[in-house]
C-alpha positions as a printed NumPy array, in Angstrom:
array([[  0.   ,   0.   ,   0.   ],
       [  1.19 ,   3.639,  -0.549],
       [  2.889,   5.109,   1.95 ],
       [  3.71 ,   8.794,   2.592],
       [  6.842,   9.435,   4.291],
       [  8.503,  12.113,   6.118],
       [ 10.906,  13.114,   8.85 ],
       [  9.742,  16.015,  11.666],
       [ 12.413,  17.123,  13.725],
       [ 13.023,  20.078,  16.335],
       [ 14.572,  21.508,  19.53 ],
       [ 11.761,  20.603,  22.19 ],
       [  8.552,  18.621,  22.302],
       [  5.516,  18.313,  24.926],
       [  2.905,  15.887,  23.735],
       [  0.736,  16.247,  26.819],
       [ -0.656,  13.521,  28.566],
       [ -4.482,  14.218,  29.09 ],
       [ -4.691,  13.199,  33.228],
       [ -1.465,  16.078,  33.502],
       [ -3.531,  19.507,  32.933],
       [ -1.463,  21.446,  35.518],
       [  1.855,  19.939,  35.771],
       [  2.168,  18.943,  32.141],
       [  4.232,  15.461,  31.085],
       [  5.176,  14.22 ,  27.572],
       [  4.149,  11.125,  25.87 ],
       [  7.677,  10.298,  24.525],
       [  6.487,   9.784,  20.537],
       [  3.848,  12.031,  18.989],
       [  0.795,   9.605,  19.177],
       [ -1.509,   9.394,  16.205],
       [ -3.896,  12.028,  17.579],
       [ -0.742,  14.307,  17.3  ],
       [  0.612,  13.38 ,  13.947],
       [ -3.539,  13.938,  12.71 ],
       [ -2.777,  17.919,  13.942],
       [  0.641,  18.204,  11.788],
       [ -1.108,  16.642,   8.536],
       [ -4.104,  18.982,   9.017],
       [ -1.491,  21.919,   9.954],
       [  0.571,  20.823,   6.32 ],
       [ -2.292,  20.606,   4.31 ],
       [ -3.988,  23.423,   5.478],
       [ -7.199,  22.022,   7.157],
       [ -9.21 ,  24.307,  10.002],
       [ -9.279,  22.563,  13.553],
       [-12.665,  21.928,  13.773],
       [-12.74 ,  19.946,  10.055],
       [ -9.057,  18.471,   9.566],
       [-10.154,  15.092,  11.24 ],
       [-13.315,  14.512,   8.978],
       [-11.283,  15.522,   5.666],
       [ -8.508,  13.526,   6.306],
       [-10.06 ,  10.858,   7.002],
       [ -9.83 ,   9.845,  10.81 ],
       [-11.927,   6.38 ,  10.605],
       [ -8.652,   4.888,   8.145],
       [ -5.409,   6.901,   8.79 ],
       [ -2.591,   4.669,  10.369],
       [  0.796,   6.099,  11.642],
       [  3.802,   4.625,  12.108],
       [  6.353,   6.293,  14.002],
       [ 10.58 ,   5.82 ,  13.778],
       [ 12.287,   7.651,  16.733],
       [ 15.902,   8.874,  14.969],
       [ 17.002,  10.259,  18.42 ],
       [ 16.924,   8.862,  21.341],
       [ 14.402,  10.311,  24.364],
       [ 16.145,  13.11 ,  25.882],
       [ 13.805,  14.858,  28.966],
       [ 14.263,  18.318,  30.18 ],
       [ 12.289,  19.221,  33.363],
       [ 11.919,  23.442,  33.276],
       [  9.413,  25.379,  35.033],
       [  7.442,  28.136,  32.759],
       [  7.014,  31.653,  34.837],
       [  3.43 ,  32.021,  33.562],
       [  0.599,  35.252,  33.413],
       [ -2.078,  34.783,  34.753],
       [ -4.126,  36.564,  32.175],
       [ -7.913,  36.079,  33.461],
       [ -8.08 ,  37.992,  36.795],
       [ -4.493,  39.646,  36.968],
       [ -4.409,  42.118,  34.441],
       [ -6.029,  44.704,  32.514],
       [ -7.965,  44.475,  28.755],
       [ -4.2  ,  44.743,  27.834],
       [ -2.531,  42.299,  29.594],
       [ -0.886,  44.705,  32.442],
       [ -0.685,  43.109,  35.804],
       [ -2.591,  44.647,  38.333],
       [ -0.943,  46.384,  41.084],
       [ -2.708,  44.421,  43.58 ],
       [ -2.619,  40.763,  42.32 ],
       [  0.132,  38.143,  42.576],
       [ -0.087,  37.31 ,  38.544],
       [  2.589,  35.122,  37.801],
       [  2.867,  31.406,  38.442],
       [  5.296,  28.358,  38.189],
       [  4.154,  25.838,  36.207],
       [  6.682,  22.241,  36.199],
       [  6.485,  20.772,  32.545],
       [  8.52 ,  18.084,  31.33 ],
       [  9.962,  18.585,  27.491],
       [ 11.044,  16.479,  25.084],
       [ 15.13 ,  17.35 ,  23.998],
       [ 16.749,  17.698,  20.208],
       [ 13.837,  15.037,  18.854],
       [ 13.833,  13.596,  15.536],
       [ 11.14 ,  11.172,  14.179],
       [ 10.187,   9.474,  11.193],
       [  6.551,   9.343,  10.025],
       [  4.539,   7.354,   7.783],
       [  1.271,   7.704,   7.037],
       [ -1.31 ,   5.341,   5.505],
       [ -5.267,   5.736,   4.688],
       [ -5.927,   9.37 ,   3.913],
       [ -8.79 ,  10.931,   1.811],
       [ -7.247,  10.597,  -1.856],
       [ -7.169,  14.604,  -1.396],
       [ -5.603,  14.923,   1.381],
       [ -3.334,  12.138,   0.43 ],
       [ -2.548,  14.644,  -2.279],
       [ -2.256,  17.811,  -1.286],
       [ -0.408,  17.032,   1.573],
       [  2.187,  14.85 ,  -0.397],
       [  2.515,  18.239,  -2.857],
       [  2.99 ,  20.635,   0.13 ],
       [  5.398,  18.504,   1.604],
       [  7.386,  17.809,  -1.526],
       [  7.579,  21.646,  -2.442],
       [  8.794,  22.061,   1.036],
       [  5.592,  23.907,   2.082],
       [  2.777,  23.671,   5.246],
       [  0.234,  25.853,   5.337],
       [  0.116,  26.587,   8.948],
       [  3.125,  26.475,  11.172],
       [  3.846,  22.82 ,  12.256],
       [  4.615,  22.526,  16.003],
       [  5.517,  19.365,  18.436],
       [  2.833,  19.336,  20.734],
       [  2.84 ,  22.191,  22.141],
       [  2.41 ,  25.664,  19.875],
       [  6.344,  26.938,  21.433],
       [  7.554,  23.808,  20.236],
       [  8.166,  25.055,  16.41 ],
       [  8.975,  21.603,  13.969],
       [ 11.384,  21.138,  10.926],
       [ 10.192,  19.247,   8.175],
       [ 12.283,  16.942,   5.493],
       [ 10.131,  14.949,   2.677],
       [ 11.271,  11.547,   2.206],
       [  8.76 ,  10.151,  -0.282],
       [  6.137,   7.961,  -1.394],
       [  6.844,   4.217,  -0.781],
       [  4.62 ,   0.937,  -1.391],
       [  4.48 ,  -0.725,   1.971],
       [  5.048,  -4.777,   1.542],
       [  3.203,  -6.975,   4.277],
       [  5.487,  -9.054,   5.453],
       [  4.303, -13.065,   5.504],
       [  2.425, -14.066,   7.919],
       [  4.107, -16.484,  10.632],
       [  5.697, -16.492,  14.138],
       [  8.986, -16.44 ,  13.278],
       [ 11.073, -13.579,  15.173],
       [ 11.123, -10.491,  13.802],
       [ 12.845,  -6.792,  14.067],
       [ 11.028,  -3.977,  13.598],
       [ 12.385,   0.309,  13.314],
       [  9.358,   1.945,  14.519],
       [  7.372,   1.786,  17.837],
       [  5.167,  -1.55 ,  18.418],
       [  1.223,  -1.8  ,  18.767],
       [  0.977,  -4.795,  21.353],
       [ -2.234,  -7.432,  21.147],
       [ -2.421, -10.664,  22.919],
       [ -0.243, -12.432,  20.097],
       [  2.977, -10.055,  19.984],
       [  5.882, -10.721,  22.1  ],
       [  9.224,  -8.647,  22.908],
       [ 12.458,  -9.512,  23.662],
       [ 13.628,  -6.885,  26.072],
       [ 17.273,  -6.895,  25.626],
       [ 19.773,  -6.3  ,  28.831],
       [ 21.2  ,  -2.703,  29.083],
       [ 18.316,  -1.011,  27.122],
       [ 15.415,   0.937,  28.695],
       [ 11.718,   0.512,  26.677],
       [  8.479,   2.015,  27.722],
       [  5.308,   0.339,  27.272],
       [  2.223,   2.869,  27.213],
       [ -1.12 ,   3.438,  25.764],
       [ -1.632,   6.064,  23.189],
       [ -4.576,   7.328,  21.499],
       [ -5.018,   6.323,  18.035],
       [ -8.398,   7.031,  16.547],
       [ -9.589,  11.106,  17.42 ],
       [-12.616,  12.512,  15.707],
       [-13.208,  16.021,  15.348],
       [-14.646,  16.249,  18.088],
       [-11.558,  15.527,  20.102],
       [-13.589,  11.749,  21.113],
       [-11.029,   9.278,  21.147],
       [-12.629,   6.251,  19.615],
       [ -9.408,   4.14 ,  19.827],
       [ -6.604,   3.404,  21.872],
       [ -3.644,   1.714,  21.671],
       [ -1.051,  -0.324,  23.708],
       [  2.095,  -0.089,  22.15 ],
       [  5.974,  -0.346,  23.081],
       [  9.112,   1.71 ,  22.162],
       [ 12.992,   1.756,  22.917],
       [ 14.211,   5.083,  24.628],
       [ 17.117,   4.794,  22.388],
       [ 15.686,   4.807,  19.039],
       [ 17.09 ,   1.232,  18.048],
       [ 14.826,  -1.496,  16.63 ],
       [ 12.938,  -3.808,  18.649],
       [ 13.145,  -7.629,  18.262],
       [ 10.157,  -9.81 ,  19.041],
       [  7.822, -12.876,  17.661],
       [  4.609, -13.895,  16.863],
       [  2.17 , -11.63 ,  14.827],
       [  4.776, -11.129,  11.939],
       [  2.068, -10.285,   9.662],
       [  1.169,  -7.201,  11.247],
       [  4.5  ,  -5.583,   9.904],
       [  5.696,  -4.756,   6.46 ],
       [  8.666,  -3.321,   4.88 ],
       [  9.732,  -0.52 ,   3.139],
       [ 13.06 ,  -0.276,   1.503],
       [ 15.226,  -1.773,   4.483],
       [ 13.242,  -0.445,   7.037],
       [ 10.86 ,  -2.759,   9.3  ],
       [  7.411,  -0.878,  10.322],
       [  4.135,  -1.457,  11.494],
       [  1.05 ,   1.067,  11.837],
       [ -0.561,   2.076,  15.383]])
């Protein structure tokens, strides 16, 4: 199947949890839900319709890290903007207005994204902007500070790969079902977590999914469930 493929890169990321509203904490990949708000942000697609016209029901993502998981722990000196200050955003004289807020950041991150099941016109705008070296809006890592870099790698014809339990290796982070099994090799650290996959416009997550990644951005070995992964050039991938 046709794969789009590119590489997003920049100097911090914050792909907030939802249950961390007030001391914010990263998921350490974009999830799907994420990488749904950069193609919508490339293509040019408003927030409340990007979902429907890219076509949320199908999309898949697979994602490479090509850094390893750097964290940076900072706290943001914040206004308080709805009581403490005036129409034009001047701190009143009598309110404390500022306030600490602890947020853990994603450092120098680098990830490889390919996308599968969009709206034949989404499929082909975005491919266009992204091969011209275009977005429409400005393409951010979470968080609107978090400013992205974008590199077009191409359009590539995913192979399944046959189905069987033999042990396989795979580049990108690893949906997890009853049937899949990893090796966790000695002296590397891997984090197992559940992601939302499946967002409608309405910001209703329809799907979730369990998945596992290594913090250093080398490929995971497992077996079982080979025929949930395919290949692309010499890379091993599966979709979330």
């Amino acid at each position: 199947m046709e794969t789009m493929v590119f590489d997003i890169m920049g100097e911090y990321a914050l792909f907030k949890k939802p249950y961390s509203p007030m001391s914010p904490v990263s998921y350490p990949f974009p999830p799907p839900s994420a990488v749904m708000g950069m193609l919508g942000a490339i293509g040019g697609y408003d927030k409340e319709s990007y979902a429907e016209q890219l076509g949320w029901r199908t999309v898949r993502v697979g994602i490479r890290l090509l850094a390893p998981v750097r964290v940076l722990n900072a706290a943001l000196n914040l206004l308080n903007t709805k009581d403490g200050t005036d129409g034009f955003f001047r701190p009143k004289a009598d309110h404390n207005t500022h306030i600490q807020i602890p947020c853990e950041f994603l450092r120098s991150v680098a990830y490889r994204i390919y996308v599968v099941g969009l709206n034949p016109e989404a499929h082909e705008r975005i491919g266009a902007q992204l091969e011209a070296g275009r977005t429409y809006y400005s393409v951010v890592l979470g968080w609107a500070s978090c400013l992205a870099d974008l590199d077009w790698v191409g359009m590539s014809q995913a192979q399944p790969l046959p189905v069987g339990d033999r042990e396989w290796s795979c580049d990108t982070v690893v949906p997890l079902d009853g049937e899949t099994g990893v090796i966790y090799e000695d002296r590397r650290r891997y984090r197992r977590l559940r992601v939302p996959a499946a967002m409608d416009g309405k910001r209703i997550v329809h799907r979730y999914q369990e998945a596992v990644m290594a913090e250093d951005g080398g490929p995971i070995r497992g077996h079982g469930r080979q025929g949930s992964f395919f290949r692309i050039g010499d890379e091993t991938l599966a979709f979330l």
